[in-house]
N, C-alpha and C positions, 0 to 999 in steps of 0.2 A: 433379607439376605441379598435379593437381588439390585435392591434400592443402593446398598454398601458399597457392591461391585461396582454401578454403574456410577458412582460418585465420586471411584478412588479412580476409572477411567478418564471422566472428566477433569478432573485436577489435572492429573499425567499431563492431558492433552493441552489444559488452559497454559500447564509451566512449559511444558514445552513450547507452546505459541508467545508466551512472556520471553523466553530464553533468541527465540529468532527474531522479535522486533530487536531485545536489546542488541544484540549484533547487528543486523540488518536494520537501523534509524528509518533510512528511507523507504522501506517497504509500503507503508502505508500512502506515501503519498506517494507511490508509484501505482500502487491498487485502483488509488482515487481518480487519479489519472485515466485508465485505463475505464474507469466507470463513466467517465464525463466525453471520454472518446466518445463510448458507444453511445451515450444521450443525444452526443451530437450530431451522429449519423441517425439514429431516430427523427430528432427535430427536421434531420434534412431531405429526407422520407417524406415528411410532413409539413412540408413546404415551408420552413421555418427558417429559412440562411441567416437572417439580422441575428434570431437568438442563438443558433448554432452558432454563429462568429463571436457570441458574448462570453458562451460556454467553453468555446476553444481557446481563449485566453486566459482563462483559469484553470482549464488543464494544463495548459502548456507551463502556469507558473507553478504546477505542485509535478507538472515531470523536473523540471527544473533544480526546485526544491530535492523533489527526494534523490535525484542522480548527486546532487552537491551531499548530503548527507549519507549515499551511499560512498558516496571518495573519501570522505571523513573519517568514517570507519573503516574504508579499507586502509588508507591510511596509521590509522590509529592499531589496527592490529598486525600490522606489516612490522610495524615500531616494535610491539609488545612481543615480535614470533611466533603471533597465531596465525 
């Protein structure tokens, strides 16, 4: 019985996190973004500038990325009246 609950919880929460990428496109590569920040202040901790400066050019092209795909969809649902 408990296993049911916890699996019709689950769903909820996967479609709901399905329902906010689909609006939200860029979400993910703004997330990643923000994961490759933090690595990179790690590396730089760790005396690592050359790979920090590797890492921080591929953050910056998935902040990039996801801010152009969040305008897209703002875009797009400004069109639509959402």
């Amino acid at each position: 019985m408990m296993e049911n609950s916890l699996m019709k919880r689950s769903r909820s929460r996967a479609s709901r996190v399905k329902g906010y990428l689909v609006k939200n496109p860029g979400a993910v590569f703004i997330v990643a973004f923000q994961t490759l920040l933090l690595t990179c202040a790690g590396l730089l901790v760790q005396g690592k500038p050359a790979v920090a400066s590797d890492v921080a050019a591929y953050a910056y092209w998935l902040l990039v990325t996801g801010v152009i795909l969040q305008v897209i969809s703002f875009l797009r649902n400004k069109e639509n009246g959402v």
